[in-house]
N, C-alpha and C positions, 0 to 999 in steps of 0.2 A: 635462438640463444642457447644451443644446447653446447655447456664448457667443456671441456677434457678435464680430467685430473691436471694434467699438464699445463693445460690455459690457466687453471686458478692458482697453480703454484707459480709459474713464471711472472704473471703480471698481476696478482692481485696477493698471495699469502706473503710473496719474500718483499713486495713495496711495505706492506704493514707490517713485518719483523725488522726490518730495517729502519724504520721510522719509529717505530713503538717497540719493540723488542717485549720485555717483562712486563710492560703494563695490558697484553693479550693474552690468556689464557684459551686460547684454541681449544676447539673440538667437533670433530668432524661427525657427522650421521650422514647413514646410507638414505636410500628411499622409504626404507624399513623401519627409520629410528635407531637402528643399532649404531652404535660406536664403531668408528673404523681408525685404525689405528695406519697411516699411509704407508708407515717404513714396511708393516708387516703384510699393507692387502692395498697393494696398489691398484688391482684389477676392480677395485669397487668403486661404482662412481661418486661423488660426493654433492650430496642434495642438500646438505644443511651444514654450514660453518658458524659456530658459537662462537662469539671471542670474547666471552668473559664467564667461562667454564660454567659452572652450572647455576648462575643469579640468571641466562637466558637473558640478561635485559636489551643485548645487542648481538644479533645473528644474522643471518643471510642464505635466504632460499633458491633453490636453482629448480626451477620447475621444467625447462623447455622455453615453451610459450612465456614465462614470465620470466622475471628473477626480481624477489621482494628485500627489502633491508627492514627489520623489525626492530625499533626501538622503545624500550618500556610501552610494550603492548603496541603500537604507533605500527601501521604497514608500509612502506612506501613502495609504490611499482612501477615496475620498467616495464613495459607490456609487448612482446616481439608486432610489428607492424603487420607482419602476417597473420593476428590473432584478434587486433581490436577491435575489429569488427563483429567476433562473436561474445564482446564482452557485455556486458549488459549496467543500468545502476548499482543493481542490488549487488554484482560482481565489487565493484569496486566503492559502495556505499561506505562513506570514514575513512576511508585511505585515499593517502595522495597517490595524485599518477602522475608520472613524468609523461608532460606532454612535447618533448621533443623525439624528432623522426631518429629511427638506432638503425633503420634498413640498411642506410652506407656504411654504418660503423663496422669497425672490424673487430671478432673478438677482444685483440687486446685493446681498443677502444673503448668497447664497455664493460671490459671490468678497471679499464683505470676511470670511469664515470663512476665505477659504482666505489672505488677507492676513494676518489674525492667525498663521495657524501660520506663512507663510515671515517674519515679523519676528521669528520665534524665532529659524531659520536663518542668516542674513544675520550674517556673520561667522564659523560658526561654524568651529571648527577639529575637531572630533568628536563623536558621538552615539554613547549607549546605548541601547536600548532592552530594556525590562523587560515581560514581559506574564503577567497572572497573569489565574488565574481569576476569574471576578464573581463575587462572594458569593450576590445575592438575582439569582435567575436571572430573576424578571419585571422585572428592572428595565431591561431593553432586550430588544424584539422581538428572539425568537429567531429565524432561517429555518431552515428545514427540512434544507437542504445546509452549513450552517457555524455553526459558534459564535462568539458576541462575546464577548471579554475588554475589560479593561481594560490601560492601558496607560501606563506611566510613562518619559516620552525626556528623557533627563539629555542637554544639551545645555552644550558648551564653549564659550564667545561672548569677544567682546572689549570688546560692549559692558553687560552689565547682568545683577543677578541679580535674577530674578523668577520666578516659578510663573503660569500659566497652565494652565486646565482646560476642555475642551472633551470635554462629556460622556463618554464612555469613555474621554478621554487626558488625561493629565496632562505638560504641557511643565515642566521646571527646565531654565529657567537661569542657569550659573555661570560669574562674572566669570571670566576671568583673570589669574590673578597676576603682577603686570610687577614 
């Protein structure tokens, strides 16, 4: 899961400026932390996308092996299929994991996966999360070091109530009351 600058802007930054425009406040970091400014340092790769400047409450890590979506403290991960296996509990203790297979997807595949879950985000004012056991335990590869649950993030927005479901997680959400 390792992106180009070019894979995040093609299918994942210009879906969310065209959807949301003004209500993102982008900002990009290197590996380093430093701020990278794309127009001026295209050649740096980009590890960390902020999209609501500097409150941090909704970003996005590109690790390699992983790529996490971070909301008010909350981690969610996509875990590369070539890595789960050295993941361990304590790796992924409190955070959800996406337990669907990403091995056939194609870049622009998961980042419009990972599109779908921050267009949950994008306003939100708080998140639940609920994780219960799986019922039928074959129904997502087990790994050997961690168990999959299931998981349901009740999400406070301003824009829209809808459910979304992405194999193990289940997104709601709920308008707000003006």
């Amino acid at each position: 899961m390792k992106f180009s600058n070019r894979d995040i802007r093609s299918y994942l930054l210009n879906k969310l400026l065209d959807k949301f425009g003004s209500l993102i406040n982008f900002r990009f970091l290197s590996e380093e932390g430093e701020e990278i400014n794309l127009n001026l340092e295209p050649h740096k790769s980009i590890t960390t996308i902020v999209l609501d400047g500097r409150d941090e409450n909704l970003f996005i890590t590109f690790l390699g092996m992983q790529t996490s979506i971070f909301v008010f403290e909350q981690e969610i991960m996509f875990i590369d299929e070539g890595s789960k296996g050295t993941y361990t509990s304590s790796d992924v203790h409190g955070n959800v994991v996406y337990a669907g297979d990403l091995r056939n997807f194609s870049h622009e595949e998961i980042l419009n996966l990972i599109y779908e879950f921050v267009d949950c985000f994008v306003g939100a004012t708080d998140i639940e999360i609920i994780k219960k056991e799986i019922n039928n335990s074959n129904m997502y590869k087990k790994y050997s070091d961690y168990e999959t649950f299931d998981y349901i993030i009740n999400v406070n927005n301003a824009k829209d109530n809808n459910t979304k479901t992405f194999e193990n997680i289940t997104i709601k959400c709920n308008e707000l009351k003006k």
